[in-house]
C-alpha positions in Angstrom: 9.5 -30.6 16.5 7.2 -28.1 17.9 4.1 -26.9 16.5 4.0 -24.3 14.3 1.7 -21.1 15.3 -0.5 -20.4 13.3 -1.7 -17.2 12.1 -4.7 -16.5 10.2 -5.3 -13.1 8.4 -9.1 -12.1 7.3 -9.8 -9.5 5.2 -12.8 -8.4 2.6 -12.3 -6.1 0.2 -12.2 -7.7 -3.3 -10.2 -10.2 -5.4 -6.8 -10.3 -5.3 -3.9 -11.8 -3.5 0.1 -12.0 -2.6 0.8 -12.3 -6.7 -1.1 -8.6 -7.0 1.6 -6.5 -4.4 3.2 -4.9 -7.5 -0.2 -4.3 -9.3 -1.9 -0.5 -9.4 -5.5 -2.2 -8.5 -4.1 -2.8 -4.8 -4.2 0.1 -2.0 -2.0 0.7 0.8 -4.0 -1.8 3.3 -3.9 -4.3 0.4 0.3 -3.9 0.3 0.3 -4.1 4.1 -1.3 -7.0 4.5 0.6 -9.5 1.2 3.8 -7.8 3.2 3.2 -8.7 6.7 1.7 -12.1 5.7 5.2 -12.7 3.5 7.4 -11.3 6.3 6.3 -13.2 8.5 6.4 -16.8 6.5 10.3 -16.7 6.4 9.7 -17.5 9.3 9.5 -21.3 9.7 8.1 -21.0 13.3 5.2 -19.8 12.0 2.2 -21.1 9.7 0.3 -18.3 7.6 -3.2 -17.9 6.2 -5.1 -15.2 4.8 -8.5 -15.9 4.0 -10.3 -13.1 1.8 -12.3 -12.4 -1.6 -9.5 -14.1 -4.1 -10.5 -16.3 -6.7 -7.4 -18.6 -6.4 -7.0 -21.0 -3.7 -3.0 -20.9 -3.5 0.7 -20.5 -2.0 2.5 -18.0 -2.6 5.9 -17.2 -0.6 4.8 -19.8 1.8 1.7 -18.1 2.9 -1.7 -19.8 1.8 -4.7 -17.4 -0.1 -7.6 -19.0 -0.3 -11.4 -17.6 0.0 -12.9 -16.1 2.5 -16.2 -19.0 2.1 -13.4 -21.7 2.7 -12.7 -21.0 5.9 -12.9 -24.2 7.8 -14.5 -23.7 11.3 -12.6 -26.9 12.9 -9.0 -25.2 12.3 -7.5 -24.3 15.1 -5.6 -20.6 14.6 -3.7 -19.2 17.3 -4.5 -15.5 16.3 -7.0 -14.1 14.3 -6.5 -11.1 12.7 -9.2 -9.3 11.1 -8.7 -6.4 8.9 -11.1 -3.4 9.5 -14.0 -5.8 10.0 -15.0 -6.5 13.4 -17.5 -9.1 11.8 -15.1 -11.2 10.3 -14.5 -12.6 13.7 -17.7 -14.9 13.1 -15.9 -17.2 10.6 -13.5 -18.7 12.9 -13.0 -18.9 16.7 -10.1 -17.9 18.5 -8.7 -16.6 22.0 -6.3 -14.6 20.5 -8.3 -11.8 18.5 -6.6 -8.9 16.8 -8.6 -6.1 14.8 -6.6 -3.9 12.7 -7.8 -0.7 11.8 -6.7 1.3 8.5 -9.3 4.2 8.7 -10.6 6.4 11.2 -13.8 5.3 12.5 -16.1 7.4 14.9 -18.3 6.0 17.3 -21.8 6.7 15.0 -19.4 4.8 11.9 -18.6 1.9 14.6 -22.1 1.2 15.2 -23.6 2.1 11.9 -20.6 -0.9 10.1 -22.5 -2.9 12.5 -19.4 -3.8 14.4 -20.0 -2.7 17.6 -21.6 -6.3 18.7 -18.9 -8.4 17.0 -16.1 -5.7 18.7 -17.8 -6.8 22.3 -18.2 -10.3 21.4 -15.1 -11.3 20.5 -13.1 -8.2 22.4 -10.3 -7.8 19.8 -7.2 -6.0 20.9 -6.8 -2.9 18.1 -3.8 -2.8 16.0 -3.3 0.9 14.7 -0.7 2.7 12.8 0.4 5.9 14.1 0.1 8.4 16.8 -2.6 10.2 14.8 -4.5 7.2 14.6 -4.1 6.1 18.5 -5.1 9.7 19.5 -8.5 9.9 17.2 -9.8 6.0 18.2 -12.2 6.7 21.3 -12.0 4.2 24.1 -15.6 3.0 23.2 -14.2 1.5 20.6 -11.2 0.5 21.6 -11.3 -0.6 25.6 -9.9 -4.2 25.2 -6.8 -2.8 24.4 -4.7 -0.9 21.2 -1.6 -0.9 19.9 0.7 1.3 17.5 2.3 -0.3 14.6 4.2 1.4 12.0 4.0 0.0 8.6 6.8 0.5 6.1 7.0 1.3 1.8 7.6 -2.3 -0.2 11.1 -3.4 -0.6 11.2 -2.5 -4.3 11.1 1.5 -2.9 13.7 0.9 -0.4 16.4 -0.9 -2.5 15.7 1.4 -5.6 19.3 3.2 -6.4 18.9 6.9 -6.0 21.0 8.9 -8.5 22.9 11.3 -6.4 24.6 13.2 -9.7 21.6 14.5 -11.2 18.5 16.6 -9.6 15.2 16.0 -11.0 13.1 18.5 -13.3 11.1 20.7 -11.5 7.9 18.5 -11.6 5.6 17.6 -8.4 3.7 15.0 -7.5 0.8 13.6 -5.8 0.3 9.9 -5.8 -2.6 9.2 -3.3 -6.5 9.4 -3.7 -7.9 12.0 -5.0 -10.7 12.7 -2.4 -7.6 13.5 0.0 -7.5 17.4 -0.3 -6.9 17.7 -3.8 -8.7 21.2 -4.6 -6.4 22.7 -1.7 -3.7 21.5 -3.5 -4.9 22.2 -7.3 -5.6 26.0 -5.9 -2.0 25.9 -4.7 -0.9 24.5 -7.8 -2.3 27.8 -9.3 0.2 30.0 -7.1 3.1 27.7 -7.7 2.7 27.2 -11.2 2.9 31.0 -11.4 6.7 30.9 -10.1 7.7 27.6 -11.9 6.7 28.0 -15.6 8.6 24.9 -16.7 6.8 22.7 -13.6 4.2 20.2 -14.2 2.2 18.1 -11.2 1.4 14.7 -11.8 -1.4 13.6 -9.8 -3.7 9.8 -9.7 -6.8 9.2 -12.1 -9.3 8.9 -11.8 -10.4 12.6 -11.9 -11.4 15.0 -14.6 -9.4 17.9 -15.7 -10.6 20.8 -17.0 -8.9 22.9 -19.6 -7.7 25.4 -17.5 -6.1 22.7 -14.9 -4.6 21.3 -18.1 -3.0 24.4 -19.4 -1.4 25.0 -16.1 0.6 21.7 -16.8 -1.3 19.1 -14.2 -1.3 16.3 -15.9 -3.1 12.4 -14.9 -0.7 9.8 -14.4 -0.7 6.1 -16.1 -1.6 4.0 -13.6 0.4 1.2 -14.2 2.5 -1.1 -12.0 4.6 0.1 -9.4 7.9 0.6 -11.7 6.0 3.1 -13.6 5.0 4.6 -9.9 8.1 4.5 -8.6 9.8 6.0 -12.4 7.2 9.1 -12.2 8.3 9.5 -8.1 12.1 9.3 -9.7 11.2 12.1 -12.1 9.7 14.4 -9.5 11.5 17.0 -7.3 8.8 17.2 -4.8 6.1 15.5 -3.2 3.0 17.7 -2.8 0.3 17.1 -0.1 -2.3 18.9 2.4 -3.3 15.6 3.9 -6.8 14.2 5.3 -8.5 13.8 8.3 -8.9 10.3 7.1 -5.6 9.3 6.6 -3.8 7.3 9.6 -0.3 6.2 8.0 -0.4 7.8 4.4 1.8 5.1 2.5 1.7 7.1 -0.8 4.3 9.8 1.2 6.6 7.1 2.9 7.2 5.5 -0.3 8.4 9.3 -1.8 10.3 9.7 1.4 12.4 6.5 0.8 13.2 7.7 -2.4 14.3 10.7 -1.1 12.2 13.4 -2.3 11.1 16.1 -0.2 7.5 16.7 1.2 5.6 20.0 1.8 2.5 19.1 3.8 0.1 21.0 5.9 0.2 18.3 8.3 -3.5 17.2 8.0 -4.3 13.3 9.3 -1.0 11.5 10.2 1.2 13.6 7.5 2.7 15.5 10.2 4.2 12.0 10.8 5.6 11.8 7.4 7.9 14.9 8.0 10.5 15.8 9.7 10.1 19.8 9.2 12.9 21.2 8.2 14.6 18.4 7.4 12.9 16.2 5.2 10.7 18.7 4.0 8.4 21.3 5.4 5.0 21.5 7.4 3.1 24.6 6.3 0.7 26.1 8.7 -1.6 27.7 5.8 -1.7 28.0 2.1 0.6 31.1 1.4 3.4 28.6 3.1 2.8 25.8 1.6 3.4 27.5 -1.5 6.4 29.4 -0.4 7.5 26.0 0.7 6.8 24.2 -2.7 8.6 27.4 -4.6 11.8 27.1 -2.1 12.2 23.2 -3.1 11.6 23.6 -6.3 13.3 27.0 -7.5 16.4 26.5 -5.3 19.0 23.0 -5.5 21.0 23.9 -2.7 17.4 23.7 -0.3 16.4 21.0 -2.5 20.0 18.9 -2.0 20.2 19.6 1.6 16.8 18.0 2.0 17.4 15.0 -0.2 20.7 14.2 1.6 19.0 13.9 5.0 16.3 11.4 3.7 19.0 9.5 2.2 20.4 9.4 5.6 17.4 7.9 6.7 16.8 5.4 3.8 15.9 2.1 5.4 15.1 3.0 8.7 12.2 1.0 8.6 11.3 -1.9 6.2 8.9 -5.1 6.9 11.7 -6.9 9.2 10.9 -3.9 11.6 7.4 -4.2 10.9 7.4 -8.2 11.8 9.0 -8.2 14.7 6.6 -4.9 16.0 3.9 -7.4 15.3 5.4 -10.5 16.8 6.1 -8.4 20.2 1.8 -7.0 19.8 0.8 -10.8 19.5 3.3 -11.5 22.5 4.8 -14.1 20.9 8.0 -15.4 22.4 10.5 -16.4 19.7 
């Protein structure tokens, strides 16, 4: 019987692990890497660690958690990948280094982390998750070599049945963080509200309202687990952001386009990835559109069909079986 290959993951964030995917206290690199790591261990060809801040020391879906401090320098991993952190690479040695970015990171940011050394060191090849992404990453930091791969919304958001007999009340929502643009669209908000009485916009705590915000029906969402998440997306008729300089993949917007709702976006960061205009909803080129654009969608079902029935078309064009074998080809492992 051959060997199995073994795959390490390394990441340092906080406490938590592959029990936590369907928890609110996880982000979107947090979901990427419990799904990758999962994918990938149906696989029996392969053996799968991740080593980060968890508490537990345990196996779950055949992949092992276990701490960060337990990392054992006489294993013998053949690839390291480290997520974000350059300096992870320290813990364990490896030929086979992978670094995968989830942020943006400028030259001054690279060197102020303190990763710059490490990068050179251990000369990581850069895993990174869109076009937007690829195009802002500046050779300096990223002359051993990067890659594009696409990550994909949890299973729960792709095999969620979509009730094609009924359209949603008027609502909107915004689902990621709030330092991503939210005044642009709270000032929107203003416009729309003003043609769509009846319409409310649910966006993420933590933030504060004030009584004016509150009167124009935006209301904080319950963060709870990610059946209340999806139940709120459910009960929306449109999905409604400006996007960030600092967003590279923008989960929160794939996981409303695989449940079909529609998108209005100014196309900020990677969200011009999330759209197809047009078609799965609209890419406005200043304020006065996006709000025309939000007031089309949500004043007008037969716009508001039409979009919904081509991002059912494209329901499941990408899920974590994609994503896998992407990864498999980056590693250039033959299977």
């Amino acid at each position: 019987m051959h060997k199995k290959i073994k795959i390490f993951f390394l990441e340092n964030s906080y406490d938590y692990n592959g029990n936590d995917l369907d928890s609110f206290k996880i982000g979107g690199s947090e979901k990427t890497l419990i799904n990758i790591s999962n994918e990938l261990a149906k696989d029996k060809l392969f053996e799968i660690k991740v080593y980060n801040n968890t508490s537990s020391e345990v196996m779950i879906n055949n992949v092992y958690w276990s701490n960060i401090n337990n990392i054992k320098k006489s294993e013998n991993p053949n690839y390291v990948i480290c997520m974000s952190d350059a300096n992870l690479f320290r813990k364990i040695s490896c030929k086979n280094n992978f670094l995968w970015s989830h942020s943006v990171q400028s030259l001054e940011k690279f060197i102020r982390k303190k990763q710059l050394f490490p990068y050179i060191k251990y000369k990581p090849t850069l895993i990174l998750e869109g076009k937007y992404h690829y195009k802002t990453r500046s050779y300096l930091t990223s002359f051993f070599g990067k890659q594009i791969l696409k990550i994909a919304p949890d299973k729960d958001f792709i095999n969620t049945k979509i009730n094609l007999d009924t359209i949603p009340p008027p609502n909107a929502i915004f689902t990621t963080k709030s330092d991503r643009n939210i005044d642009f669209l709270l000032n929107a908000w203003n416009l729309i509200k003003k043609s769509n009485f009846n319409s409310k916009l649910l966006i993420n705590p933590p933030y504060s309202l004030n009584e004016e915000q509150i009167n124009n029906s935006i209301i904080l969402r319950k963060k709870g687990n990610k059946n209340l998440l999806i139940k709120d997306l459910l009960n929306s008729k449109i999905f409604l952001t400006p996007g960030h300089k600092t967003e590279v993949f923008c989960l929160a917007a794939d996981e409303a386009r695989e449940l079909c709702i529609p998108i209005v976006t100014m196309g900020y960061g990677c969200l011009y990835e999330r759209v197809e205009h047009n078609k799965t909803g609209f890419i406005a080129k200043n304020k006065q559109e996006f709000v025309n654009y939000a007031n089309l969608i949500l004043k007008n079902d037969k716009v508001y069909l039409e979009l919904r029935n081509n991002l059912i078309k494209r329901r499941n064009s990408r899920n974590y079986n994609h994503v896998k074998n992407d990864f498999i080809k980056i590693l250039n492992i033959n299977v």
